[in-house]
N, C-alpha and C positions, 0 to 999 in steps of 0.2 A: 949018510943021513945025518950023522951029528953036525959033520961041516951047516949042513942047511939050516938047523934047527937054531946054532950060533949065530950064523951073517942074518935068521932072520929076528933076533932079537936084539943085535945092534943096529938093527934099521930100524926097529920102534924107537929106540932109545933119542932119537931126536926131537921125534912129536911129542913123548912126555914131558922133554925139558922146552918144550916152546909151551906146554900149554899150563907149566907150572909158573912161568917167565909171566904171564895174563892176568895172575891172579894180584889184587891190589892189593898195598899193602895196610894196614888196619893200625889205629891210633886210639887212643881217651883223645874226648874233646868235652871244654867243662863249658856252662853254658851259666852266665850269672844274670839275674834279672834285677835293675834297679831301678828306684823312683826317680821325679824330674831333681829329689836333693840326694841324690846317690843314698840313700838307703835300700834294703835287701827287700826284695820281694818272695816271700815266703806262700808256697803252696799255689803256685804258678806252673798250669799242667804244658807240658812237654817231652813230646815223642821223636821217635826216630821213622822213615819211611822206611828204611830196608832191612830192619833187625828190630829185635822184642825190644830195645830201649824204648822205656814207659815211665812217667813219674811226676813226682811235683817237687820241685824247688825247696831246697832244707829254710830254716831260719837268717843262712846266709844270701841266701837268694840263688844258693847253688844247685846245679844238678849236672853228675858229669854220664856223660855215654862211652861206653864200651865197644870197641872190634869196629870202632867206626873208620870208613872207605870216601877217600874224594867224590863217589859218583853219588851219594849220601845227601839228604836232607833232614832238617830240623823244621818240626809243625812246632811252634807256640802257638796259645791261648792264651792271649790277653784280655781282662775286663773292655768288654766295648767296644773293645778293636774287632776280635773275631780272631779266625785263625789265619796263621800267615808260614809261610816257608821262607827257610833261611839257609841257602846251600852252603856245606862246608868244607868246599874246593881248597884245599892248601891251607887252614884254619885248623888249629889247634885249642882255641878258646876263641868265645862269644860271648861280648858283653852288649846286653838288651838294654839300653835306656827309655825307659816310657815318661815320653814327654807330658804328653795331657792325654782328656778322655781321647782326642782323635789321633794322635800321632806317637809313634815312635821312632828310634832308629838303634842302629847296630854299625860291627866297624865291619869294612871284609877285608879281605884277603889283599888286598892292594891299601889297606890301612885309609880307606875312603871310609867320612861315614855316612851312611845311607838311611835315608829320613823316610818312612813309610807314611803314609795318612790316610786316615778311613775317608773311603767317599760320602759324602751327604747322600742318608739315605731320606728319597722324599717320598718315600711308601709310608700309608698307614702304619701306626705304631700303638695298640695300644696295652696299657697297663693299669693292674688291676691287684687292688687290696685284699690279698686272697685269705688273709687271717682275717679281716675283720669281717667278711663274706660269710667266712664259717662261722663265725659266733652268732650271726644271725639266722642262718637257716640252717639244715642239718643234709650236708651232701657225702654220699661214702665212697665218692671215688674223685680224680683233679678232672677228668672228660665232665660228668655231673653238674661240677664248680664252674665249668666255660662255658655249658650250654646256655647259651642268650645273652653272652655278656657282652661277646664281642662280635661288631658287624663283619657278616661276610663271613663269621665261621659256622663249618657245618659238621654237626657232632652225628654220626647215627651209632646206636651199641650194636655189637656184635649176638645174634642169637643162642650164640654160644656160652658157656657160661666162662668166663677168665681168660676171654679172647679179648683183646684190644681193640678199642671203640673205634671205628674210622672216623678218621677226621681232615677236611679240608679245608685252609686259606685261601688259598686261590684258584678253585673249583676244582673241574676231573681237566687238570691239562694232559695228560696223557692216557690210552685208553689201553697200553699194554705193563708201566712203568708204574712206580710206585708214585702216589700224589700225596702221600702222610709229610705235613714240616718235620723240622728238623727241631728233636726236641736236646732240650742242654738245664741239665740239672746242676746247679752251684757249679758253672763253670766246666761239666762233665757233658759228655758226647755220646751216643748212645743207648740211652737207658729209655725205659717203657714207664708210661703215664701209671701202669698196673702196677711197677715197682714203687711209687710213692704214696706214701700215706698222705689224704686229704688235709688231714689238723698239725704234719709236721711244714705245712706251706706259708712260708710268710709275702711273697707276691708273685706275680705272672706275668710277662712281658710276651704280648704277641705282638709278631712281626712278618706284617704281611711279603714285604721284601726283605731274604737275608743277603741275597748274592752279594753285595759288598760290603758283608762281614765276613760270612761265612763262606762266600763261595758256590760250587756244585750245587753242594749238599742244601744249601741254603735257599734253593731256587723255589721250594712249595711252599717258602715261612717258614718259621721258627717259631719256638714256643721255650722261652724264657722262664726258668722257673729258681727262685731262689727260697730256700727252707732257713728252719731256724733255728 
């Protein structure tokens, strides 16, 4: 019985070490953002897809990631551009240059450098002086502030009390999927109209077409909103 119990635990002994052999191996990678005169972009949000790496860019324009894997991505957020993925296949540092409001680029892996540019977006765009809005009428919430302002949106409140007002850009396209834009607060992704205070708003950018800024997410509009 002992003999068996041996020959059968050096016959696992192979499959652990293949399936240790699988596992990739994990790196820092620093990520720097600069202007079209190589100055630092500070406070320029960037995440990782496969691990909690989350953050914004120090006063150098840095931001480095942790336990990061070849099979790995980099999401920036750049002013205007929207979000973009940057795979970091055989890269140990990434240097971001943003050229103007529609283009940037980056070096890769084969030290090419790759020039991105936003597409013309020819969707309605509008925007809206939301401080000077408040000074003149008295709204307590930002859904309140958009009802009537801008064509094609449609605001209804929730009967609930501190439920989040439905609202549509570009109608009910879906009759199972969520049809809410994509809202983006000082550059953040995420957040609920209910999380912001009406009088801390200085303007509103709706955007009836986001997909090529944003993408996916982008597809019901966006709702632009920058504080002060």
């Amino acid at each position: 019985m002992k003999y068996i119990i041996i020959f059968f635990l050096f016959s696992l002994l192979p499959f652990g070490l293949t399936a240790q052999e699988t596992v990739l191996p994990t790196r820092n990678i620093s990520l720097v953002a600069l202007d079209k005169k190589g100055r630092p972009m500070e406070r320029i949000i960037v995440r990782s897809l496969n691990n909690a790496n989350a953050g914004m860019t120090d006063r150098k324009g840095l931001f480095v990631f942790a336990d990061m894997t070849d099979d790995d991505q980099i999401s920036i957020l750049l002013p205007k551009l929207g979000e973009t993925f940057i795979p970091v296949a055989g890269m140990d540092s990434i240097v971001v240059t943003v050229r103007s409001a529609r283009r940037y680029s980056y070096l890769s892996n084969e030290g090419k450098n790759v020039l991105i540019s936003r597409q013309n977006n020819t969707e309605p765009t509008t925007v809206l002086d939301a401080q000077a809005l408040v000074e003149r009428h008295s709204y307590r919430t930002v859904a309140d502030l958009l009802q009537g302002q801008v064509p094609g949106l449609n605001i209804s409140s929730s009967t609930r009390a501190g439920d989040e007002a439905n609202i549509e850009i570009r109608g009910q396209r879906t009759l199972m999927g969520s049809n809410a834009p994509l809202i983006v607060v000082d550059g953040m992704t995420g957040m609920s109209l209910n999380d912001i205070n009406v009088y801390d708003v200085k303007t509103i950018e709706v955007q009836k077409g986001g997909s090529s800024e944003w993408g996916v997410r982008g597809a019901n509009g966006v709702i632009i909103i920058n504080t002060r």
